[in-house]
MIZA-135369 format. One record per residue (C-alpha): residue in three letters; x negated, z negated, y. Coordinates in pm, whole numbers, padded with zeros to 5 digits, always signed. Example, Ala and Ser with C-alpha at 12.3 -4.5 7.8 and 13.67 -1.06 7.14 Angstrom:
2
ALA-01230-00780-00450
SER-01367-00714-00106
% end
This chain:
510
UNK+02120+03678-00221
UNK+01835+03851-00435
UNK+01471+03906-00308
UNK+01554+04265-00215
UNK+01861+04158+00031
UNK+01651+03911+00179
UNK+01349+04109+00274
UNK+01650+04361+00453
UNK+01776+04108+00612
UNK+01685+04107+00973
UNK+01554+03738+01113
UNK+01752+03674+01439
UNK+01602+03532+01756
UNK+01806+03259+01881
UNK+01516+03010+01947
UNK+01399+03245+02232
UNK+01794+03177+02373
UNK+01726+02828+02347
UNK+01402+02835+02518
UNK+01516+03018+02840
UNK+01801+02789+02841
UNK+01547+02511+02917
UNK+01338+02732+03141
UNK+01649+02719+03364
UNK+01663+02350+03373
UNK+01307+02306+03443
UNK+01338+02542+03758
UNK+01670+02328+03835
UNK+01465+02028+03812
UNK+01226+02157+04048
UNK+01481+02275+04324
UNK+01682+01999+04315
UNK+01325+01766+04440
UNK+01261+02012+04686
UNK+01549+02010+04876
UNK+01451+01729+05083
UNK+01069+01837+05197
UNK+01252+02158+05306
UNK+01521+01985+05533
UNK+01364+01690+05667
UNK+01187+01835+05911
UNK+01455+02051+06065
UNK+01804+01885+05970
UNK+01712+01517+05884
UNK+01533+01392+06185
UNK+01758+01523+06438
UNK+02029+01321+06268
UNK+01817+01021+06144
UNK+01512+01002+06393
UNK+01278+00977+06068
UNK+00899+00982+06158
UNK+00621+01087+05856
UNK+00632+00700+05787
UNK+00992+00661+05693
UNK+00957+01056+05458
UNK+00657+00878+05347
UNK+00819+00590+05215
UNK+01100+00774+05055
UNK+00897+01035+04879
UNK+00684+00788+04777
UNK+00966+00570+04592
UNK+01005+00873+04449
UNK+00751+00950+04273
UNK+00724+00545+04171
UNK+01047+00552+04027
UNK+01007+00889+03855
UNK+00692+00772+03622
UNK+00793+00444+03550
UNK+01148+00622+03408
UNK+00883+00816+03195
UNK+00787+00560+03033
UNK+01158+00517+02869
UNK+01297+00852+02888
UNK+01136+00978+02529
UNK+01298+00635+02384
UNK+01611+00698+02539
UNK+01638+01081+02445
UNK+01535+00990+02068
UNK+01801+00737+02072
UNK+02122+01009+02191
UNK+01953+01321+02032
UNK+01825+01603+02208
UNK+02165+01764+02289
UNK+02338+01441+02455
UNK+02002+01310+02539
UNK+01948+01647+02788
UNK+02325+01632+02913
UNK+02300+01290+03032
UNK+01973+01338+03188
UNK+02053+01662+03346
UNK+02391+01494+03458
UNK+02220+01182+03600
UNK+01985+01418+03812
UNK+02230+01632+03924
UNK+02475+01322+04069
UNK+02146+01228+04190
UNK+02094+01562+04379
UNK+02442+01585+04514
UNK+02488+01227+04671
UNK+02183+01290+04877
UNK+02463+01516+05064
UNK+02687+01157+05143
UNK+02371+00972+05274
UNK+02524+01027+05650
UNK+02850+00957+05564
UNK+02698+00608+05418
UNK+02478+00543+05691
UNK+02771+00599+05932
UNK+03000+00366+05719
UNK+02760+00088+05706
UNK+02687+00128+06080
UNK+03073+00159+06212
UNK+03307+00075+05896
UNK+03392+00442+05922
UNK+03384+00551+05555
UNK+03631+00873+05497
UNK+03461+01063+05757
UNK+03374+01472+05724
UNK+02996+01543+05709
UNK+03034+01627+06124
UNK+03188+01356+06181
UNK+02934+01136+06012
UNK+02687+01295+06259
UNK+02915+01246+06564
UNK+02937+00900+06483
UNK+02567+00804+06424
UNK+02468+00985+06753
UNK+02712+00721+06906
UNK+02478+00433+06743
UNK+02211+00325+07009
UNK+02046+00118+06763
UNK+01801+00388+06652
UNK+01558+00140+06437
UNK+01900+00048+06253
UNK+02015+00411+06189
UNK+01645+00475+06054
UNK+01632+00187+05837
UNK+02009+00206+05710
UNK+01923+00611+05641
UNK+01606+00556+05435
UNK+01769+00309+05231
UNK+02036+00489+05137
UNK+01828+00832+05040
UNK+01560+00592+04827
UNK+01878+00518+04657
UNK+01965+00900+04611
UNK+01577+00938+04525
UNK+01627+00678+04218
UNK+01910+00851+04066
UNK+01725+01154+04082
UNK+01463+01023+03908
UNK+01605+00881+03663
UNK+01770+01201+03531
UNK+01482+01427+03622
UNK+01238+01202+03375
UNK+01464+01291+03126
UNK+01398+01703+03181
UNK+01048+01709+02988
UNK+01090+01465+02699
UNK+01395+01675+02640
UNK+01265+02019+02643
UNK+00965+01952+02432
UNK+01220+01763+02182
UNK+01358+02084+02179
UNK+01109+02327+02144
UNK+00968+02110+01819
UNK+01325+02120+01706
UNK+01350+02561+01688
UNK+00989+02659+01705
UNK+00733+02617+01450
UNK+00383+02503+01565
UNK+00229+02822+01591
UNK+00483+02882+01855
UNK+00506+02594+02028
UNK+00216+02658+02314
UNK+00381+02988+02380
UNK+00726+02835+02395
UNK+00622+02523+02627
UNK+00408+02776+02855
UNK+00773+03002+02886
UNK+00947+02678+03009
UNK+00737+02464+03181
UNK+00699+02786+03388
UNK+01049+02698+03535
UNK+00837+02452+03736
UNK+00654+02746+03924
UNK+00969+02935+03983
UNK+01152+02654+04084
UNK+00868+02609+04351
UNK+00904+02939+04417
UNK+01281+03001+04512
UNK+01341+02622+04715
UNK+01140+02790+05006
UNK+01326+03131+05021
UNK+01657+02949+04984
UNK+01716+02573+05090
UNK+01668+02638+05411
UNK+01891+02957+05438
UNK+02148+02786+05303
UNK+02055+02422+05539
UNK+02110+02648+05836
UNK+02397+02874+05757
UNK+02592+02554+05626
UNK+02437+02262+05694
UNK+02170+02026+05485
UNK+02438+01843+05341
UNK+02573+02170+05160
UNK+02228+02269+05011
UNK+02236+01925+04838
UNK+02540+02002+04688
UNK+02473+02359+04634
UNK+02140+02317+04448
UNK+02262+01994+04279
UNK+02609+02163+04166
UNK+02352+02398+03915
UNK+02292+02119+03720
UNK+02636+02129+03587
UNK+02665+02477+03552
UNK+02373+02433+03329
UNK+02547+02109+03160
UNK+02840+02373+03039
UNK+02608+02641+02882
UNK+02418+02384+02676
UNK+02758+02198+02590
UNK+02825+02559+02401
UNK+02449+02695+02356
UNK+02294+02416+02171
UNK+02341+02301+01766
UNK+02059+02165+01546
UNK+01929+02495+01364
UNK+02061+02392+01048
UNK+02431+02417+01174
UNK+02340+02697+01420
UNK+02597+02969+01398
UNK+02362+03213+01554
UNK+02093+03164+01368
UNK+02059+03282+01014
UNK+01881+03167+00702
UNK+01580+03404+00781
UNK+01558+03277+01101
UNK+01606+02860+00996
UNK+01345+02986+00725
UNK+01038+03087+01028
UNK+01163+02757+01230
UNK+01116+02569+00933
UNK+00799+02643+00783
UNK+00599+02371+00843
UNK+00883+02114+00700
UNK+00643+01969+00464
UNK+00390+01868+00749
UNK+00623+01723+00933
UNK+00780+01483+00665
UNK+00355+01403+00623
UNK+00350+01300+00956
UNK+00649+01095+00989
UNK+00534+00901+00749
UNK+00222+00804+00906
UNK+00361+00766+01216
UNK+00458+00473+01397
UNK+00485+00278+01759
UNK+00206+00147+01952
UNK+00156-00133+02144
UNK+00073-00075+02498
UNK-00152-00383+02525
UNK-00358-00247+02238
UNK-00430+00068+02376
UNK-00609-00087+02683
UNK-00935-00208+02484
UNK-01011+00168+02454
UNK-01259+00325+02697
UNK-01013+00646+02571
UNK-00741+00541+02726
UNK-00940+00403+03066
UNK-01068+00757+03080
UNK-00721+00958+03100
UNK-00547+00723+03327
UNK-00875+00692+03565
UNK-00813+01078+03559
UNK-00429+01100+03605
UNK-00442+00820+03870
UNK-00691+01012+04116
UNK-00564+01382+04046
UNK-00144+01339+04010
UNK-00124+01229+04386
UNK-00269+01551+04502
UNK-00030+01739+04375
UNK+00293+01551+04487
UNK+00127+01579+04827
UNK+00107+01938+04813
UNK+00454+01929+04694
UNK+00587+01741+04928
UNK+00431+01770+05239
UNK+00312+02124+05254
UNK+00648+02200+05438
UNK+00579+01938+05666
UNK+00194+02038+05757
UNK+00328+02421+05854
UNK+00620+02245+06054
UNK+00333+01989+06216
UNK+00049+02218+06280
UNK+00182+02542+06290
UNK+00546+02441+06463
UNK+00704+02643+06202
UNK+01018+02571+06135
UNK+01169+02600+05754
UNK+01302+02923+05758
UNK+00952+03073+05922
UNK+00762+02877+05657
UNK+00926+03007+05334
UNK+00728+03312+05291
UNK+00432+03162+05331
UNK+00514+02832+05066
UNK+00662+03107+04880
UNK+00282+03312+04848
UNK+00134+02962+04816
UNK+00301+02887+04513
UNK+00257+03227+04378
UNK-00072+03157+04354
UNK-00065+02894+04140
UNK+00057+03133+03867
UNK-00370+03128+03842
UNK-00325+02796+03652
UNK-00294+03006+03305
UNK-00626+03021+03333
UNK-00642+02650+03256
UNK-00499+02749+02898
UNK-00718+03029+02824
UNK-01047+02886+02936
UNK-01082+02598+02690
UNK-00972+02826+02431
UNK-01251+03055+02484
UNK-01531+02769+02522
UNK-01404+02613+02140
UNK-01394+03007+01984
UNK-01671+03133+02112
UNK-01860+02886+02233
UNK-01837+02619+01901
UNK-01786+02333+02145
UNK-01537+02045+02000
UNK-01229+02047+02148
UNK-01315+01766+02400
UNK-01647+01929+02514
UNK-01427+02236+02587
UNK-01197+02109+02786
UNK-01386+01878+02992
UNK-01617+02176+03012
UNK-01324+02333+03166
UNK-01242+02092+03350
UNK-01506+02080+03494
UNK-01550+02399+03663
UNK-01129+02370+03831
UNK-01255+02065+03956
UNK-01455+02259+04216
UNK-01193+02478+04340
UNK-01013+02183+04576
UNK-01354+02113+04740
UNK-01226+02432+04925
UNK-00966+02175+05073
UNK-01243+02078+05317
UNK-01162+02423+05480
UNK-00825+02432+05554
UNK-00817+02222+05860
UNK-01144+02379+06007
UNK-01086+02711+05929
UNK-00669+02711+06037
UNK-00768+02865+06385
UNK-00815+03165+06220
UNK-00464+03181+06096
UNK-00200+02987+05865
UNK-00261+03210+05629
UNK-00622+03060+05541
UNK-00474+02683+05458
UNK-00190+02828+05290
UNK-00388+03023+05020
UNK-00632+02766+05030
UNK-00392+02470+04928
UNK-00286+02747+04652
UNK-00578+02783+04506
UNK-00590+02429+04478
UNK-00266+02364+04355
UNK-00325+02598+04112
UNK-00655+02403+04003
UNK-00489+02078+03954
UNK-00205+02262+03706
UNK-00539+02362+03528
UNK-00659+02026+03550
UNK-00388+01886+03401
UNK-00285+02106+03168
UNK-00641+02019+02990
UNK-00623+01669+03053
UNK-00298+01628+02882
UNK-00460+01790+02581
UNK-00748+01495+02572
UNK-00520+01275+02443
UNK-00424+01480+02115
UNK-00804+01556+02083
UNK-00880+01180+02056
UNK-00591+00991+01944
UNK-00391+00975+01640
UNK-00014+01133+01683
UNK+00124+00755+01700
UNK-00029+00692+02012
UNK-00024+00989+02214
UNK+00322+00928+02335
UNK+00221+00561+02465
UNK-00103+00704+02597
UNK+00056+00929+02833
UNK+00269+00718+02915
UNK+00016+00493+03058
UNK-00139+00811+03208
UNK+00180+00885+03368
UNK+00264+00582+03529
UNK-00141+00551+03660
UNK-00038+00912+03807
UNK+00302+00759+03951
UNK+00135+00473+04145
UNK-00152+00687+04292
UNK+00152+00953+04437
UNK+00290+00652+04544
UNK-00043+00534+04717
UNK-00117+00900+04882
UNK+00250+00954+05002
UNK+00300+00654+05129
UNK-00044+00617+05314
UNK-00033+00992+05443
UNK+00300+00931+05623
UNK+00151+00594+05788
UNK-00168+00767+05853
UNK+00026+01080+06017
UNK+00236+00872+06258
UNK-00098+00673+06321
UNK-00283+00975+06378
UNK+00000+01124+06626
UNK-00024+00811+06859
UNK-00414+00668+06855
UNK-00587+01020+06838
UNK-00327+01226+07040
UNK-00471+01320+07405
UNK-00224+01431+07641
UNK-00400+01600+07974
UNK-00732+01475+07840
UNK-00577+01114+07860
UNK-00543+00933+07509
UNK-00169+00901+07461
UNK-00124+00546+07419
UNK-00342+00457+07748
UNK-00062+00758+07922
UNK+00237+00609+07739
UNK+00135+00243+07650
UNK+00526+00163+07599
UNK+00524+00360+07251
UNK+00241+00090+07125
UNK+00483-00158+06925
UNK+00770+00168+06897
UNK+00776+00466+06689
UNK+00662+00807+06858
UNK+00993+01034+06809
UNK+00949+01316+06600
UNK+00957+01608+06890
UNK+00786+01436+07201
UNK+00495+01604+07179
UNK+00595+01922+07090
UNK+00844+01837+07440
UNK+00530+01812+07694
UNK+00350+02124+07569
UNK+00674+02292+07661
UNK+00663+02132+08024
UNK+00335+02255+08078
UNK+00100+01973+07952
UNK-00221+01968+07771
UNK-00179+01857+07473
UNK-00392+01806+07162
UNK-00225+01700+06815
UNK-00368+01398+06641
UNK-00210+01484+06323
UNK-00415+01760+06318
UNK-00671+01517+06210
UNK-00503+01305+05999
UNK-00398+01599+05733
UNK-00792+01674+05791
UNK-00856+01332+05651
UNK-00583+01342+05370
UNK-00707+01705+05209
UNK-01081+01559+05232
UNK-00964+01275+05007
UNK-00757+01573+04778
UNK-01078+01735+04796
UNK-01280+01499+04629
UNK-01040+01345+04361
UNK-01092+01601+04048
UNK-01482+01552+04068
UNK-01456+01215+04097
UNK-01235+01197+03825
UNK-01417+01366+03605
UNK-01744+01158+03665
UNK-01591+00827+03557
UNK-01405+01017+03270
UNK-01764+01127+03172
UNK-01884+00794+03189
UNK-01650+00630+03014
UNK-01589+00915+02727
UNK-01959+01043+02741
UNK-01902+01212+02382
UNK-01641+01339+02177
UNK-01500+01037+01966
UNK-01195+01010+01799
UNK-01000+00693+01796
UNK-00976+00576+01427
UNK-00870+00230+01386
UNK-00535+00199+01665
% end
């Protein structure tokens, strides 16, 4: 082909096909973790007689499991390639997803020895168990095992996808490209409210498991078909392979230079102190909002989860604001002539004081759900911000060998505090429903004293406000308590960050 045919040759766009291909898996990563926060409340504790302890403990496996599989899911998607490395990672999550749906049928098994039961029948049978402690602790069990498969494939999704995007996008495209599928996130946020817990109640919970999980595999059968290595492409042509491949030559430099890390080493750098003092007291808040925000309309509000998904579907709508996180820093090291660092913690800096409106929430809820509900957006939508920037840190002051190790660190300092705050919120919300309760004026331990060594079932409150009694909700106070502590974290963070990393310095000798 002469230089005349080439220029008339018109570049095709298959990259762009490949990048909503893993926009789709990113919102299918975020449904399939929402299904439970969305059923719980409704369809779970009826069957299981879970309290905010026992969700607390399974969420907060959850997240435990999820970053230390972090740590090994970039190894492990190197190792296959990017095209079996996704497969077996969306596979893995989507099992994971789906035998969340057999959890019952389990629990009844264990409990009776009846195994090849129907999903009713599973039910029938473990409303037959008087045991309740032994149904709860059989149940919880059995999702934290459903939780660990799920996490182990849903580690997998990002390693993957940025793989990816290096693999058909040159650098100059790469922000754009990572911004169009990390947005699956958002939109996966988005749809779990308007349509787990349609499909919970027309069908049962059991079926949105499988519904929402069963995507996966869809998606597993479109990439099977979808996906070559641009070089061997079919759908992309030499113009095209030509744009993906223009920075070839900076590439092979950087290979060259690059190599693994010890973890151990990177701990004698304030650096490294700095991001995962940051991660660790900033990641929790945004699991809780995650996960509980169903919960605290369902608790405060008594909505159930089909009255609640308009509003969790405005509250994550709003944090669509977090583009802003990109664009600020930007602006500050154009126009500004700040160094990257001093740009973004800049940045930082200012959506650090947006959860302080946290404090609010609580106080200001008598007004109407509405005013926690955009609040808790707003904040969300801060943290995305947050840690959009803080991610970027560790490319402003590490060599390329080490960023993967770094946040890696960072990630599993972010795992253990969602641990920490999930965990601790579901003890402090049952604590909060028995010790600071007041039913009639009477504190509800000194009018039920037989529920001081027993767990307080989910609905007995709610049960003597509808037989005329005064009541007033403890829990009310104990989300009070948890957003304060949300509140706080980003400034906090950012203060020891400062101290520690008072300057921009770049790590020269790791």
């Amino acid at each position: 082909m002469n230089v005349s045919e080439k220029q008339t040759v018109k570049m095709t766009n298959f990259r762009w096909v490949i990048c909503v291909t893993l926009f789709f898996a990113t919102t299918i990563n975020y449904l399939d973790r929402q299904v439970l926060s969305l059923t719980w409340k409704d369809f779970l504790v009826p069957e299981f007689h879970w309290t905010n302890d026992d969700y607390g403990t399974i969420t907060s496996f959850f997240t435990l499991f999820y970053s230390i599989f972090m740590l090994f899911a970039g190894r492990f998607v190197d190792w296959l390639d990017t095209k079996k490395g996704y497969m077996w990672a969306i596979g893995i999550w989507s099992v994971g997803a789906c035998i969340h749906a057999f959890c019952g049928i389990v629990t009844s098994g264990i409990l009776t020895g009846s195994w090849f039961v129907s999903f009713e029948k599973a039910k029938e049978i473990i409303s037959t168990v008087g045991n309740v402690g032994l149904v709860i602790n059989i149940s919880v069990i059995t999702f934290i095992f459903a939780r660990l498969v799920l996490a182990i494939g849903e580690a997998g999704n990002f390693p993957a996808a940025i793989k990816a995007t290096a693999e058909f996008f040159p650098k100059k495209d790469r922000a754009l490209a990572t911004s169009i599928f990390n947005a699956g996130a958002t939109i996966g946020a988005l749809v779990a409210p308007v349509s787990i817990p349609f499909i919970a109640k027309a069908w049962g919970w059991e079926t949105a498991f499988i519904i929402i999980g069963a995507l996966g595999f869809i998606w597993m059968g479109a990439w099977l078909f979808i996906y070559e290595k641009p070089e061997t492409h079919p759908k992309i042509n030499a113009a095209e392979l030509e744009y993906i491949k223009q920075d070839k030559h900076i590439y092979e430099k950087d290979e060259k230079t690059t190599e693994k890390v010890a973890f151990i080493k990177c701990f004698k750098y304030k650096q490294t102190w700095a991001f995962a003092v940051g991660k660790f007291m900033t990641d929790g808040v945004w699991w809780f909002f995650l996960f509980w925000a169903p919960a605290y309309l369902s608790s405060v509000y008594k909505m159930d989860s089909t009255q609640s998904a308009f509003p969790l579907f405005v509250l994550y709508m709003i944090t669509l604001l977090a583009i802003i996180g990109g664009w600020l820093p930007s602006y500050f090291i154009t126009k500004k002539n700040m160094n990257p660092y001093e740009g973004r913690m800049k940045s930082m800096l200012i959506f650090a004081f947006f959860p302080l409106l946290a404090l609010l929430a609580q106080p200001l809820g008598y007004i109407s759900y509405w005013v926690p509900v955009i609040i808790i957006g707003i904040a969300a939508a801060a943290h995305q911000a947050w840690s959009a920037n803080i991610f970027s840190t560790v490319g402003d002051m590490f060599p390329k060998k080490a960023i993967a190790t770094i946040t890696g660190i960072g990630g599993m300092a972010g795992g253990i505090s969602a641990f920490i705050i999930n965990k601790g919120s579901g003890m402090l919300f049952d604590y909060a429903q028995k010790v600071w309760s007041t039913v009639d004026g009477i504190p509800f331990l000194e009018k039920f004293p037989q529920y001081i060594d027993e767990k307080l079932p989910e609905k007995f409150l709610e049960g003597l406000t509808d037989n005329g009694h005064s009541v007033v909700y403890g829990i009310d106070t104990g989300y009070m308590i948890v957003f304060s502590i949300c509140s706080v974290s980003y400034l906090i963070g950012w203060i020891i960050m400062k101290i520690l990393v008072p300057k921009f310095k770049v790590v020269t000798d790791l």
